[in-house]
C-alpha positions in Angstrom: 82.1 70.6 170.3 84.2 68.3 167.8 80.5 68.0 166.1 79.8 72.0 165.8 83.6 72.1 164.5 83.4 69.7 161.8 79.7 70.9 160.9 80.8 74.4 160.4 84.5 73.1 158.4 81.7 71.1 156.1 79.7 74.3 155.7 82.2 76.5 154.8 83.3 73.4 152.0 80.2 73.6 150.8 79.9 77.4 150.7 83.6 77.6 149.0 82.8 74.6 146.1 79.2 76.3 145.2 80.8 80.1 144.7 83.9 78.3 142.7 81.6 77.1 140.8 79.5 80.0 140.4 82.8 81.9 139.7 83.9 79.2 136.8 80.1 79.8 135.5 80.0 83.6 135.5 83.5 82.8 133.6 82.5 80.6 131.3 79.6 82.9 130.3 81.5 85.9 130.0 84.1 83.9 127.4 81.1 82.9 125.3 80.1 86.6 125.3 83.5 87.6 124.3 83.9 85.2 121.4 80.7 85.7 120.2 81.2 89.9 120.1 84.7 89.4 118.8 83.2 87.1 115.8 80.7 89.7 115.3 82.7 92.9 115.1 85.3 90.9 112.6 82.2 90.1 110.6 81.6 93.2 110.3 84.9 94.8 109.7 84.2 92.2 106.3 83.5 95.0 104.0 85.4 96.2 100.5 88.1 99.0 101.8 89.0 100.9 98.5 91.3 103.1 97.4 90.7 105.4 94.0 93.8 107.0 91.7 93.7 108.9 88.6 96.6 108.8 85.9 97.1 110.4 82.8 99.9 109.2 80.3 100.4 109.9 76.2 101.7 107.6 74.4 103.1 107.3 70.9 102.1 104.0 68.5 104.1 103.4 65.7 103.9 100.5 63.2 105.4 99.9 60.2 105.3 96.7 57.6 107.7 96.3 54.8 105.4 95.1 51.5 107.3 93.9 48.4 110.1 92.6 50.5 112.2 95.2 51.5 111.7 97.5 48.5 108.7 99.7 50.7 108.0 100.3 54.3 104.6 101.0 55.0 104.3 103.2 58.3 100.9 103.8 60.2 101.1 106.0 63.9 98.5 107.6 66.7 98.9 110.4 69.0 97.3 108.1 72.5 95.9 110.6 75.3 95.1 107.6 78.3 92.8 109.0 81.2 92.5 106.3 84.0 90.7 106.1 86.7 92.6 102.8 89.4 91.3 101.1 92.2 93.0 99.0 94.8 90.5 97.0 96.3 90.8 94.4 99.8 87.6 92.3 100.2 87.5 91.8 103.9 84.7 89.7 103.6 87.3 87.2 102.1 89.2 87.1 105.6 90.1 84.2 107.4 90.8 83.9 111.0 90.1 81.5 114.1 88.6 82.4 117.6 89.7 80.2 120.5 87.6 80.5 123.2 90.1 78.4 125.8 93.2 80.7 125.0 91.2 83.9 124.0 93.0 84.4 120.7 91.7 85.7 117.8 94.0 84.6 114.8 94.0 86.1 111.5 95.1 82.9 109.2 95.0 84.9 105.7 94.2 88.5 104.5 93.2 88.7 100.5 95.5 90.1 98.4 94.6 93.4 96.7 92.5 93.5 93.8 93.6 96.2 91.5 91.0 97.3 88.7 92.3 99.7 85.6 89.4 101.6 83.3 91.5 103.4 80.6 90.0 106.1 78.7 91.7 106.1 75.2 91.7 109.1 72.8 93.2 108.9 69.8 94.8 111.8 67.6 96.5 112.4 64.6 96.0 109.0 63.3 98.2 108.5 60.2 98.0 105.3 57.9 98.9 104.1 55.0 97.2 102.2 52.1 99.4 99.1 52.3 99.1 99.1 56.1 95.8 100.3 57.6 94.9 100.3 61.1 93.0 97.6 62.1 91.5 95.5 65.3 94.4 94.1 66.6 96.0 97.6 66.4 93.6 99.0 69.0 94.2 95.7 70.9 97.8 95.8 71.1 97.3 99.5 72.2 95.3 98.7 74.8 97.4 95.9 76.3 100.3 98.2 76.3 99.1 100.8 77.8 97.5 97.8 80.9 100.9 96.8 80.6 102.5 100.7 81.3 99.5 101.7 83.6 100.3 98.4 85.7 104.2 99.5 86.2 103.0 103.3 86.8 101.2 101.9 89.8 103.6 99.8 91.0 106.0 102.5 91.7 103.2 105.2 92.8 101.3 106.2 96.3 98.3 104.2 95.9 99.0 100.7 96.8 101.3 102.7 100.0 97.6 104.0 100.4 95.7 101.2 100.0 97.8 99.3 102.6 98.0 102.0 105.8 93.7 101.8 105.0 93.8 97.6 105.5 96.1 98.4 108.4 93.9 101.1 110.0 90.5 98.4 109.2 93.3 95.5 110.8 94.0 98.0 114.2 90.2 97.6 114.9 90.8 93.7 115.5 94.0 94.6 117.7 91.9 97.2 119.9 88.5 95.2 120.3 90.9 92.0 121.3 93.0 93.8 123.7 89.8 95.9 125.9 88.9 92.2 126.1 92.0 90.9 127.7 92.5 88.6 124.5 95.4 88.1 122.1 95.7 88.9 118.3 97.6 87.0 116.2 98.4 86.9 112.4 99.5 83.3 112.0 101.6 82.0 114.7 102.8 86.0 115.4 101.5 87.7 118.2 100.1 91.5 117.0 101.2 93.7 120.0 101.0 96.8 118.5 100.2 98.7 115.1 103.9 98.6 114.0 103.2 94.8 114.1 100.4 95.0 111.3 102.3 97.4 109.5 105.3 95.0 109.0 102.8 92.4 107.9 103.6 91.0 104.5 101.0 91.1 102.6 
């Protein structure tokens, strides 16, 4: 009787240790199929997410240069109509994160910075000049770089970078709902993303 009892008690051991290992197999696999879908949606989430403004500004150039000391000012001035198309660009190709298959974290370690691209259109009118102080190269130069200059402030305190930010966040919420169906956790650096006000208070 003690034989059948401790023949059966080995049995069932054996039966227990081959399904937990089965168990911690099936697991394993099912990690490894995780990680490897999480690294391929992120890579694919690695695209340029851009956002387009137009501005239109005039501006007034004046120059003047004194000529025989200060016995004559010579005074030159354009009439500058500045059409410009702006784009705010995030390369999320550029992303960095780490997968940890142990933990089942995803963490985003750095999100490029914005890459903001100006193409002015410049048209010039009522272009006055005089003899003793013509317009020249550097005129139109210095009227370009001032108007950079203005077009770079103008965008500062508009909507588009605002914009441009709420579409990173709605490419970033993608991360936060693949990881979370999967029973992982997101992070941006050592912060846990819970929700989408947590990727909206992300400093970029």
């Amino acid at each position: 009787m003690r034989k059948i009892l401790f023949g059966v008690v080995v049995t069932l051991v054996i039966l227990f240790t081959f399904k937990y290992c089965e168990d911690k197999k099936e697991e394993k696999i099912l990690l490894k199929e995780s990680s490897s879908l999480i690294k391929e949606q992120v890579d694919n989430v690695g695209k340029l997410v851009v956002t387009e403004g137009h501005f239109s500004e005039v501006f007034t150039y004046k120059n003047s240069k004194d000529v025989f000391g200060d016995l004559l000012s010579a005074e030159k001035k354009a009439l500058v109509v500045v059409n410009a198309e702006v784009t705010v660009a995030y390369d999320l190709s550029k992303i960095e994160y780490d997968i940890n298959e142990t933990t089942k974290i995803l963490t985003i370690t750095n999100i490029p910075t914005e890459e903001i691209k100006i193409h002015p259109d410049l048209e010039y009118y009522d272009v006055q000049a005089d003899y003793l102080n013509p317009f020249e190269a550097k005129d139109y130069n210095n009227i370009n770089k001032t108007v950079r200059q203005a077009l770079s402030k103008k965008i500062e305190n508009s909507d588009i970078k605002t914009n441009a930010k709420n579409r990173l966040i709605s490419e970033l919420s993608k991360f936060y709902i693949l990881t979370n169906s999967l029973g992982w956790t997101l992070k941006y650096d050592e912060t846990p993303i819970i929700d989408r006000n947590d990727l909206e208070a992300i400093k970029l």
